[in-house]
N, CA, C and O atoms as a Maestro MAE file, in Angstrom:
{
 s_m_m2io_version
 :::
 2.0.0
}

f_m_ct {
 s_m_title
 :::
 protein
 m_atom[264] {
  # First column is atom index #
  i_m_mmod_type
  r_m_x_coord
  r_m_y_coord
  r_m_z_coord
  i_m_residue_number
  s_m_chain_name
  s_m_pdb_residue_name
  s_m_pdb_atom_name
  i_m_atomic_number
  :::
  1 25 -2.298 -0.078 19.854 1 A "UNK " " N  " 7
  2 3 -1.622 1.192 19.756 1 A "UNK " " CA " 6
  3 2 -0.855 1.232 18.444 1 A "UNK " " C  " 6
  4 15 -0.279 0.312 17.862 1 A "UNK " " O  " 8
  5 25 -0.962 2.307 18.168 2 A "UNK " " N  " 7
  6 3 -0.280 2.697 16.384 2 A "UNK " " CA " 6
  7 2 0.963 3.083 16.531 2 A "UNK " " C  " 6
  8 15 1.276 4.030 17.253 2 A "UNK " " O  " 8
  9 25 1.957 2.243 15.725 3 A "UNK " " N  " 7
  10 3 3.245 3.339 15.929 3 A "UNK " " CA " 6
  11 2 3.475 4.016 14.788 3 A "UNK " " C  " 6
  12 15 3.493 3.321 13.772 3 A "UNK " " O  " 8
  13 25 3.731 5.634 14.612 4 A "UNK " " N  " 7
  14 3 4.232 6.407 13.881 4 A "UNK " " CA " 6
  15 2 5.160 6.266 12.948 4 A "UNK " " C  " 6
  16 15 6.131 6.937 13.295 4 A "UNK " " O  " 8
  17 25 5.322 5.820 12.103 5 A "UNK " " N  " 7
  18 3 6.204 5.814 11.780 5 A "UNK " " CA " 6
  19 2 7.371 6.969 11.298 5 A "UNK " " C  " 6
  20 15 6.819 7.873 10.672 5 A "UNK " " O  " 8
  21 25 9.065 7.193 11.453 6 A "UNK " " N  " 7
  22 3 9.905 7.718 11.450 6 A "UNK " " CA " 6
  23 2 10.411 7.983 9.892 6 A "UNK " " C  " 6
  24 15 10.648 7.211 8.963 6 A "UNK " " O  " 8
  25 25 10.468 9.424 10.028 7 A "UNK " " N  " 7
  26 3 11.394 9.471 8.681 7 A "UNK " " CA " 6
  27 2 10.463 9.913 7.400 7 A "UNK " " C  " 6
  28 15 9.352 10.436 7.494 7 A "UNK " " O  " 8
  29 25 11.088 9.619 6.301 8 A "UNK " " N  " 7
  30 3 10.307 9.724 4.715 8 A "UNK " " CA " 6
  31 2 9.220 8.441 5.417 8 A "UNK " " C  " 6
  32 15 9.391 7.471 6.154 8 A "UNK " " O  " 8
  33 25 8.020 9.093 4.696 9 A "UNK " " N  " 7
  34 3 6.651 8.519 4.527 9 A "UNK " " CA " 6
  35 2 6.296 7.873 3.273 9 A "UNK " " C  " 6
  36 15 7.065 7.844 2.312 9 A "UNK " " O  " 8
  37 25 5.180 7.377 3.276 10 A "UNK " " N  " 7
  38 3 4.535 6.703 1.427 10 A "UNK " " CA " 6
  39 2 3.011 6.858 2.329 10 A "UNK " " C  " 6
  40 15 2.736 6.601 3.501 10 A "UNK " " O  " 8
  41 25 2.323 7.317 1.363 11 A "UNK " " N  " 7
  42 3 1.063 7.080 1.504 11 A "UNK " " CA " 6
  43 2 0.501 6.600 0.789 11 A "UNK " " C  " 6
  44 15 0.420 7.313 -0.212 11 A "UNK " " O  " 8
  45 25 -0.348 5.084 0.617 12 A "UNK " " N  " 7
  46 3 -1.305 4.748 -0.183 12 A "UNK " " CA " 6
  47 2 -2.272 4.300 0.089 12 A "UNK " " C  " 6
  48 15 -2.556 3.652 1.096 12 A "UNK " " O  " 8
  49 25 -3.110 4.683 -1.058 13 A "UNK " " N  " 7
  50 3 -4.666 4.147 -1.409 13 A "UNK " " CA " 6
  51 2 -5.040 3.657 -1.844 13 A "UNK " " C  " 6
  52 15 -4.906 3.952 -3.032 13 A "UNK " " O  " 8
  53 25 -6.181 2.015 -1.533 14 A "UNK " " N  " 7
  54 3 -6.730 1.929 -2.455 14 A "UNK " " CA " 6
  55 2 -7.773 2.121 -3.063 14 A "UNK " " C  " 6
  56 15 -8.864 2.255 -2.510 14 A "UNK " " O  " 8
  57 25 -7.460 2.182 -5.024 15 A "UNK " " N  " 7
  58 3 -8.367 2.563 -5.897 15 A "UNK " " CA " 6
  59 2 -9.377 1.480 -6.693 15 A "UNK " " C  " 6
  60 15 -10.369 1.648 -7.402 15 A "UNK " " O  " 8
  61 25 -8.918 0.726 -6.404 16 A "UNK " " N  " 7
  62 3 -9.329 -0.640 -7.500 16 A "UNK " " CA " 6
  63 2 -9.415 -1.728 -6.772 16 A "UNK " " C  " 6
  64 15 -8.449 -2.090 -6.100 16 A "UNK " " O  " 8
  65 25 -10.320 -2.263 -6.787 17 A "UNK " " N  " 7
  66 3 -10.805 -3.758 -6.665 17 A "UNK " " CA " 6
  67 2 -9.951 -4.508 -6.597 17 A "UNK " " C  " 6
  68 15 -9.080 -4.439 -7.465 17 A "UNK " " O  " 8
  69 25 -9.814 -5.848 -5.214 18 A "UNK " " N  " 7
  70 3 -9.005 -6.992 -5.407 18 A "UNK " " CA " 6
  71 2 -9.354 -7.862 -5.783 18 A "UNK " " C  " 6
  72 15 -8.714 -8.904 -5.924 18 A "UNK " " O  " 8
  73 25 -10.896 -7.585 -6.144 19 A "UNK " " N  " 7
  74 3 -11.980 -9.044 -6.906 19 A "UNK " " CA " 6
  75 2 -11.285 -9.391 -8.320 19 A "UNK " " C  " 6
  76 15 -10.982 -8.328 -8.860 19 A "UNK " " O  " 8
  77 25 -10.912 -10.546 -9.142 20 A "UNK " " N  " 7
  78 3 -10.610 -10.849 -10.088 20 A "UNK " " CA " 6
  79 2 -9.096 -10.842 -10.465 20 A "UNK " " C  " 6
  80 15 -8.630 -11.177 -11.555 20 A "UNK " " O  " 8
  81 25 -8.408 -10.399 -9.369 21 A "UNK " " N  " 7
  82 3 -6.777 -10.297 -9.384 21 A "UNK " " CA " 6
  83 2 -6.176 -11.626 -8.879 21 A "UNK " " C  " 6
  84 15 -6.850 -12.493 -8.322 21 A "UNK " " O  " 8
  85 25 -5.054 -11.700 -9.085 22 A "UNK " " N  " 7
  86 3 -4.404 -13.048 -8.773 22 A "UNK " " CA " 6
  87 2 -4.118 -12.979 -6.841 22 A "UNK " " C  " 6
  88 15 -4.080 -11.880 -6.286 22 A "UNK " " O  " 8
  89 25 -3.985 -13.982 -6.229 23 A "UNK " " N  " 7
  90 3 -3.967 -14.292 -4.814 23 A "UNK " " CA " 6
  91 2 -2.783 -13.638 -4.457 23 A "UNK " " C  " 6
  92 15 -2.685 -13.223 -3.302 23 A "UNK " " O  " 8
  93 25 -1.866 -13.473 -5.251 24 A "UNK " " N  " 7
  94 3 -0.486 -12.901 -4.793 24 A "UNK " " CA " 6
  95 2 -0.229 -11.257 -5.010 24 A "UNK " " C  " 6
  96 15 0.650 -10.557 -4.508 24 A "UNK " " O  " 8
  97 25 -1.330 -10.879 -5.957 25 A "UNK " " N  " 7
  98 3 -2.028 -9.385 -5.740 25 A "UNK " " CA " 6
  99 2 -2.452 -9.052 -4.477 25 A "UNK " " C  " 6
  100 15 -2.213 -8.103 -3.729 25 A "UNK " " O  " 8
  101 25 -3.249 -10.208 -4.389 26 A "UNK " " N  " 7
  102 3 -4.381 -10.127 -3.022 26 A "UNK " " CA " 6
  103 2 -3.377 -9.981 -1.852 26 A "UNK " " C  " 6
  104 15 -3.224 -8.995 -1.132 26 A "UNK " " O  " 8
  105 25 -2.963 -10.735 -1.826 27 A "UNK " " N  " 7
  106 3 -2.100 -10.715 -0.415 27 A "UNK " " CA " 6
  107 2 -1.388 -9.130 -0.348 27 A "UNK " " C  " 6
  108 15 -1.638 -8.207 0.426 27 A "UNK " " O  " 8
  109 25 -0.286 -9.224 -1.619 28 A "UNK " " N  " 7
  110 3 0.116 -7.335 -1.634 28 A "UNK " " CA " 6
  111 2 -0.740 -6.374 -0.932 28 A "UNK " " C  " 6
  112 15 -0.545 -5.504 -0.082 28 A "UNK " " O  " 8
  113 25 -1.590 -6.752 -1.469 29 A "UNK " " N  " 7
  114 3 -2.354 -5.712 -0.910 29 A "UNK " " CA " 6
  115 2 -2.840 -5.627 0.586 29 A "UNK " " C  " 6
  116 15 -2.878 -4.500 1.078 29 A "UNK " " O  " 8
  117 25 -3.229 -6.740 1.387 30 A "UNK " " N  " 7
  118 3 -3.081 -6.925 2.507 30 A "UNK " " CA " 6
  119 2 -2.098 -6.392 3.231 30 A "UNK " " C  " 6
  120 15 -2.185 -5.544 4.120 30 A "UNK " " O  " 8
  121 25 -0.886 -7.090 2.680 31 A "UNK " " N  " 7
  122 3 0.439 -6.544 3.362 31 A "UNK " " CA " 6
  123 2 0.916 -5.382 3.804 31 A "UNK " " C  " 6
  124 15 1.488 -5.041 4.839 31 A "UNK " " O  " 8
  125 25 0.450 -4.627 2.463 32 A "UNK " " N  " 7
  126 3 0.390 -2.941 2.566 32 A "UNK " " CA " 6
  127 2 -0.792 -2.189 3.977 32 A "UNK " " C  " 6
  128 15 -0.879 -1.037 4.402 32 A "UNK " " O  " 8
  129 25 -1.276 -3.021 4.223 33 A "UNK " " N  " 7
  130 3 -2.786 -3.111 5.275 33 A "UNK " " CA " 6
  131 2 -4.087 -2.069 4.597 33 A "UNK " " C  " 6
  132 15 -4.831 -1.245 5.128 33 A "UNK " " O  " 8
  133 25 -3.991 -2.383 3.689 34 A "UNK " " N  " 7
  134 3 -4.970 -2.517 2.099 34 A "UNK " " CA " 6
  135 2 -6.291 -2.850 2.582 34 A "UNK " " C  " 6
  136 15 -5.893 -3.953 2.955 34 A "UNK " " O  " 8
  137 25 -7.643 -2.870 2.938 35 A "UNK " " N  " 7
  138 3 -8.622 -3.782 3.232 35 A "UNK " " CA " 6
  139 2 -9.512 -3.277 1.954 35 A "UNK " " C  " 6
  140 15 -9.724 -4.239 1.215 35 A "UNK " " O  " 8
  141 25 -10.079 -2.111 1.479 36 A "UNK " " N  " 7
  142 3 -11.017 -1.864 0.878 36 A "UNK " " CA " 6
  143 2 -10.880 -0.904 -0.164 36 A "UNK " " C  " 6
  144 15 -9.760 -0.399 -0.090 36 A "UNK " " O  " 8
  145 25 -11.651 -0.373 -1.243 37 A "UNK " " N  " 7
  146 3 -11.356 0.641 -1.607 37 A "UNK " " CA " 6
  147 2 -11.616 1.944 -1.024 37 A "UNK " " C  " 6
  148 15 -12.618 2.033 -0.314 37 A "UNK " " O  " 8
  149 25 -11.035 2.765 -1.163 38 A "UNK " " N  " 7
  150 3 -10.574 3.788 -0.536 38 A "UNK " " CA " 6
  151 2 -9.740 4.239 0.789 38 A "UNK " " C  " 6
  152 15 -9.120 5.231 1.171 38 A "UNK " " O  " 8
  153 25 -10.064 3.006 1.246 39 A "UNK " " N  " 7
  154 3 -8.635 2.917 2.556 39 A "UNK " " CA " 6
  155 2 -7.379 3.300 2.060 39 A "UNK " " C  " 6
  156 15 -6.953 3.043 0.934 39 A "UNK " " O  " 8
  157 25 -6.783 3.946 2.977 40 A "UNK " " N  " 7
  158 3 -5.948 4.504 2.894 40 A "UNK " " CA " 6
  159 2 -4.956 4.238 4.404 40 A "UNK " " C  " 6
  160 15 -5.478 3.945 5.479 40 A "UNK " " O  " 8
  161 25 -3.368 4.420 4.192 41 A "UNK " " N  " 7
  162 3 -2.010 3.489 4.668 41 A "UNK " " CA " 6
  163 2 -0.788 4.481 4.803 41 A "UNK " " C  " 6
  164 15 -0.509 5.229 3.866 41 A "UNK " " O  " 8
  165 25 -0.305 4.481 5.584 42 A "UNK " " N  " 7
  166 3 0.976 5.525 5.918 42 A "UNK " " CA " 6
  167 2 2.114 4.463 6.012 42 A "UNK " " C  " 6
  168 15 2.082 4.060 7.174 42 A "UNK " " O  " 8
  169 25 2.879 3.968 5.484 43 A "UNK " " N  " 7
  170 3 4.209 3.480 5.464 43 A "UNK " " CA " 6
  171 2 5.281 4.122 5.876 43 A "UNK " " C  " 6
  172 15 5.254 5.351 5.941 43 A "UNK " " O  " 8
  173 25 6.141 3.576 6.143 44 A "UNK " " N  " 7
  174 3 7.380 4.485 6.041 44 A "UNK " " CA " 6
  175 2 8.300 3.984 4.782 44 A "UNK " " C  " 6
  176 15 8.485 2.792 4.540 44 A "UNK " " O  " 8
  177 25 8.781 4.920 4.113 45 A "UNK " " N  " 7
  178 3 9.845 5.276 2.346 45 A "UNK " " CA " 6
  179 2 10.787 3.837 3.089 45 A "UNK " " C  " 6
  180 15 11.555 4.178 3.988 45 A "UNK " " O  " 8
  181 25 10.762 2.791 2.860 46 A "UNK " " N  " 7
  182 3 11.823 1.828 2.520 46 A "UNK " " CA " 6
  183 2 11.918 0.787 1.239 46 A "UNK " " C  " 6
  184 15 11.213 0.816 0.230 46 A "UNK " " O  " 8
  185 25 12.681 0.120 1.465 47 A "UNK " " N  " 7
  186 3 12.870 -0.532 -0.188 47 A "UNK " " CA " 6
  187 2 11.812 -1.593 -0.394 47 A "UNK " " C  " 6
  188 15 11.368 -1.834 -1.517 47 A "UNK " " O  " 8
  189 25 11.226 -2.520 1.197 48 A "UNK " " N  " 7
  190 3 10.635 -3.357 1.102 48 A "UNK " " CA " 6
  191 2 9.052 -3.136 0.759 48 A "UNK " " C  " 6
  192 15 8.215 -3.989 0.464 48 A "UNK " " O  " 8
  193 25 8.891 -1.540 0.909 49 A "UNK " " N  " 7
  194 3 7.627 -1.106 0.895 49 A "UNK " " CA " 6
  195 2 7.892 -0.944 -0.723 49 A "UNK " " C  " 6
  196 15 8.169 -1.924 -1.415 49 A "UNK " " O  " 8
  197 25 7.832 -0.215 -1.017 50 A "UNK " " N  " 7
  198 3 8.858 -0.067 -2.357 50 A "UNK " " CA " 6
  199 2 8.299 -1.042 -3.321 50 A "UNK " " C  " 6
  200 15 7.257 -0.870 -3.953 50 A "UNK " " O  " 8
  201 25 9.175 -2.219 -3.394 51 A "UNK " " N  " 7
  202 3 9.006 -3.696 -4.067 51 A "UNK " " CA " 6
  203 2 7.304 -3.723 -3.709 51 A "UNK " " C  " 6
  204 15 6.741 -3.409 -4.757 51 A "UNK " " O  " 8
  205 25 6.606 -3.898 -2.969 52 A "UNK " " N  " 7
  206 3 5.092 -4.177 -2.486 52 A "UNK " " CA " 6
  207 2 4.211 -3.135 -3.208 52 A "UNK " " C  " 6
  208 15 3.036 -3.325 -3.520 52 A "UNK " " O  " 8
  209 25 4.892 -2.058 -3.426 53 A "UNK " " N  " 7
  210 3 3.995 -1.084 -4.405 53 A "UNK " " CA " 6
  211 2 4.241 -1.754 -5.907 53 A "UNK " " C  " 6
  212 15 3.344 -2.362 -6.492 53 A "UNK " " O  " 8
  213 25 5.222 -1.612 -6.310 54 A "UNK " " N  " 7
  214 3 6.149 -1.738 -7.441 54 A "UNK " " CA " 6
  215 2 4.806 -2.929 -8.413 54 A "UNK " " C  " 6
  216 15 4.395 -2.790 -9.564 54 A "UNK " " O  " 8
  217 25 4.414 -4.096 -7.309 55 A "UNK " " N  " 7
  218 3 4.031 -5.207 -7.829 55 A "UNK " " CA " 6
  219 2 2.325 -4.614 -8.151 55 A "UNK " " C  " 6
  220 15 1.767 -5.001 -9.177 55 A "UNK " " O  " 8
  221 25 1.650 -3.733 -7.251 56 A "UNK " " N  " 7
  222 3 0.470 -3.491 -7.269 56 A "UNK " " CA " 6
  223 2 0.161 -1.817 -8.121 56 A "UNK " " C  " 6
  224 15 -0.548 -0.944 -7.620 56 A "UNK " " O  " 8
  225 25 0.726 -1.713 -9.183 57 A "UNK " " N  " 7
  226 3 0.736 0.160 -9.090 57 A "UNK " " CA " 6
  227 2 -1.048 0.114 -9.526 57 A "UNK " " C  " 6
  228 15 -1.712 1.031 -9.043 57 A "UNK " " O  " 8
  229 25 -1.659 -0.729 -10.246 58 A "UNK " " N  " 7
  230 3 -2.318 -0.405 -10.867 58 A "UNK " " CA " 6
  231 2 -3.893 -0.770 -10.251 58 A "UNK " " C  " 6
  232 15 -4.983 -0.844 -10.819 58 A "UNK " " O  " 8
  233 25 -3.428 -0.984 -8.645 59 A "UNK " " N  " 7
  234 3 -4.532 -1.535 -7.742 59 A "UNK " " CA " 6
  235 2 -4.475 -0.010 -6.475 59 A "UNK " " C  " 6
  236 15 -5.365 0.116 -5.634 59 A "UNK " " O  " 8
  237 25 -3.181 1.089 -6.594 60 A "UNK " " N  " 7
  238 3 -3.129 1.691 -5.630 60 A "UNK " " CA " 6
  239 2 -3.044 3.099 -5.916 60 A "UNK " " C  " 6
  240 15 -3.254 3.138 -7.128 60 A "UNK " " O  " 8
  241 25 -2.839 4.419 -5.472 61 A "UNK " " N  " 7
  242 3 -2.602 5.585 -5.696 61 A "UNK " " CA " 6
  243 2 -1.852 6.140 -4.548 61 A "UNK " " C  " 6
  244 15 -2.210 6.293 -3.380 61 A "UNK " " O  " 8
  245 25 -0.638 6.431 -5.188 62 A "UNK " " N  " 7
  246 3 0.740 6.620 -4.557 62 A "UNK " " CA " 6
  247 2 0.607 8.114 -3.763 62 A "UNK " " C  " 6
  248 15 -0.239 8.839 -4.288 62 A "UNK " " O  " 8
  249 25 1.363 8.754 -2.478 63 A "UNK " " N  " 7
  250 3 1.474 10.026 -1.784 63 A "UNK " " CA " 6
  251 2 2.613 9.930 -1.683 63 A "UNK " " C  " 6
  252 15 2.985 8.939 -1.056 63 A "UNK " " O  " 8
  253 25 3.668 10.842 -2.209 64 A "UNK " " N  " 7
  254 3 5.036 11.060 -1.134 64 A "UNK " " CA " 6
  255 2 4.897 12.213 -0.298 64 A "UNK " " C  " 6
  256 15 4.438 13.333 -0.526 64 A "UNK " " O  " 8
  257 25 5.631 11.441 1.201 65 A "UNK " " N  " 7
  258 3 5.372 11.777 2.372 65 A "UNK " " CA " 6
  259 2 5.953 13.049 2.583 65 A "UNK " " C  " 6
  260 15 5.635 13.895 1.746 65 A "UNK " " O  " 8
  261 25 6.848 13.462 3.629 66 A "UNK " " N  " 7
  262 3 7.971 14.270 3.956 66 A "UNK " " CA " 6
  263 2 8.873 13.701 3.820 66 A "UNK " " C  " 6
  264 15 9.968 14.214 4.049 66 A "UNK " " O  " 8
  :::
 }
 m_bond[263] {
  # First column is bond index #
  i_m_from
  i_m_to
  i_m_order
  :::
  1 1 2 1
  2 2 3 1
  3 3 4 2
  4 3 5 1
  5 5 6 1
  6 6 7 1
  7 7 8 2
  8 7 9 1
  9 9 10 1
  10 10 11 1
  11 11 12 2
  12 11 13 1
  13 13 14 1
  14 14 15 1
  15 15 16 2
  16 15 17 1
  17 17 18 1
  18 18 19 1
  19 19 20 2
  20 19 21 1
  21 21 22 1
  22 22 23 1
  23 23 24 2
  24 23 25 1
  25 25 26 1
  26 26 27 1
  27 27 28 2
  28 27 29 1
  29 29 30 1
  30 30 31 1
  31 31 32 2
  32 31 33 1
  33 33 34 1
  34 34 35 1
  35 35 36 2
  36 35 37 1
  37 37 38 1
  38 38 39 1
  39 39 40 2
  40 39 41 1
  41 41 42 1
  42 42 43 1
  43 43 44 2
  44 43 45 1
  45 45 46 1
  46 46 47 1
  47 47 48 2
  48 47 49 1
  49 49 50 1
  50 50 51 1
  51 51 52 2
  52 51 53 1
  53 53 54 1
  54 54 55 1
  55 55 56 2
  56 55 57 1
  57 57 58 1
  58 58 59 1
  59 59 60 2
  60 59 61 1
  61 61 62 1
  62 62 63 1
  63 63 64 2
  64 63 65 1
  65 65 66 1
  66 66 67 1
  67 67 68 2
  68 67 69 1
  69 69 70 1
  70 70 71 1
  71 71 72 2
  72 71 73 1
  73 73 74 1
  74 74 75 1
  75 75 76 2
  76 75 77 1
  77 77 78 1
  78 78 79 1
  79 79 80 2
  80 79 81 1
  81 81 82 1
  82 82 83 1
  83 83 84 2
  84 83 85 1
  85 85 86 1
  86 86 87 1
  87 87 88 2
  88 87 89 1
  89 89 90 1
  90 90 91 1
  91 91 92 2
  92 91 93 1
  93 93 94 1
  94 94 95 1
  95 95 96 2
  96 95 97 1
  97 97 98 1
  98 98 99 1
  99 99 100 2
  100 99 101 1
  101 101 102 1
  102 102 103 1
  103 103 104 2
  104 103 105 1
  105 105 106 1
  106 106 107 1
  107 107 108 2
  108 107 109 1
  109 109 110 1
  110 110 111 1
  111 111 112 2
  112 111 113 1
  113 113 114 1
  114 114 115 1
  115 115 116 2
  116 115 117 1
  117 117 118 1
  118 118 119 1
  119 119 120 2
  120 119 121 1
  121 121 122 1
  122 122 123 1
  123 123 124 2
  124 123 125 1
  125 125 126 1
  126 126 127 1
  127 127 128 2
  128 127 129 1
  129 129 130 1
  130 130 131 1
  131 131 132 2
  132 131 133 1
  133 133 134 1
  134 134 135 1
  135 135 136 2
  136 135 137 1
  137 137 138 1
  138 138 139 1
  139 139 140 2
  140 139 141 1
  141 141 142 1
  142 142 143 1
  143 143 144 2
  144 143 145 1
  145 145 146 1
  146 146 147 1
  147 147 148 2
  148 147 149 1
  149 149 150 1
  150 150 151 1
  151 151 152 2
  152 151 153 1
  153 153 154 1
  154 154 155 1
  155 155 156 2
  156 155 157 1
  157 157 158 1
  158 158 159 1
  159 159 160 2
  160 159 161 1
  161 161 162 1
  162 162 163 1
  163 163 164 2
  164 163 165 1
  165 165 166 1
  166 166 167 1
  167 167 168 2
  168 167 169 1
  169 169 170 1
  170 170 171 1
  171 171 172 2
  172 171 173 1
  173 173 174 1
  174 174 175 1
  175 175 176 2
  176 175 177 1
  177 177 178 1
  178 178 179 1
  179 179 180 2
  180 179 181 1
  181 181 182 1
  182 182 183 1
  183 183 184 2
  184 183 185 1
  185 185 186 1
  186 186 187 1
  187 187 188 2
  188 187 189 1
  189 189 190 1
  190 190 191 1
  191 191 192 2
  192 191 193 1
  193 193 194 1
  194 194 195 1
  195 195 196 2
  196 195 197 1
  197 197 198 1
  198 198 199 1
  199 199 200 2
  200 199 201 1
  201 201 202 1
  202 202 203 1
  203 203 204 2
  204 203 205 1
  205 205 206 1
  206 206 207 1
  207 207 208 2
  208 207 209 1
  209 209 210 1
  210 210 211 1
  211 211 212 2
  212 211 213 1
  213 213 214 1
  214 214 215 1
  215 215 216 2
  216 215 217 1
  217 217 218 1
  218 218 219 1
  219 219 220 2
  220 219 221 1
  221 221 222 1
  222 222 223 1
  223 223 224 2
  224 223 225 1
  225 225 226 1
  226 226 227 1
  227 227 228 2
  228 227 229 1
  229 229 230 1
  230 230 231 1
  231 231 232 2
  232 231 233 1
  233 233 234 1
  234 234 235 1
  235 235 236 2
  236 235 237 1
  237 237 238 1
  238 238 239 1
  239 239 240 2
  240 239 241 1
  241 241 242 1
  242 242 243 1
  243 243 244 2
  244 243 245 1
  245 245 246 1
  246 246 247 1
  247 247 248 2
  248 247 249 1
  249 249 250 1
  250 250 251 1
  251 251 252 2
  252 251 253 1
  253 253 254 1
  254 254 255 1
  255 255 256 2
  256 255 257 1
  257 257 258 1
  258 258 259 1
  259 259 260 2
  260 259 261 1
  261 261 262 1
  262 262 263 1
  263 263 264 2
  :::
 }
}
């Protein structure tokens, strides 16, 4: 079961390949629950999500939520 998350949102996607990136990319991106390109992730706006984008901008394509 999915929980909704509350509040300001982040939406991201990914755009780019985790082939050839460093393991600690790799994982970011996991974390974010990242699997493929074009998958796409509803977060909720906090700082820790935040920092996890911050490290990957150039692997993802950012949405602000409500």
């Amino acid at each position: 079961m999915k929980v909704e998350p509350t509040g300001a949102t982040i939406t991201v996607t990914q755009v780019r390949s985790e082939i050839g990136n460093k393991p600690k990319n790799r994982a970011t991106l996991r974390a974010l629950g990242l699997r493929r390109i074009g998958h796409t992730n509803t977060l909720p706006d906090r700082p820790e999500i935040r920092g996890m984008i911050a490290r990957v901008p150039h692997l993802i394509e950012i949405k602000e939520g409500k």
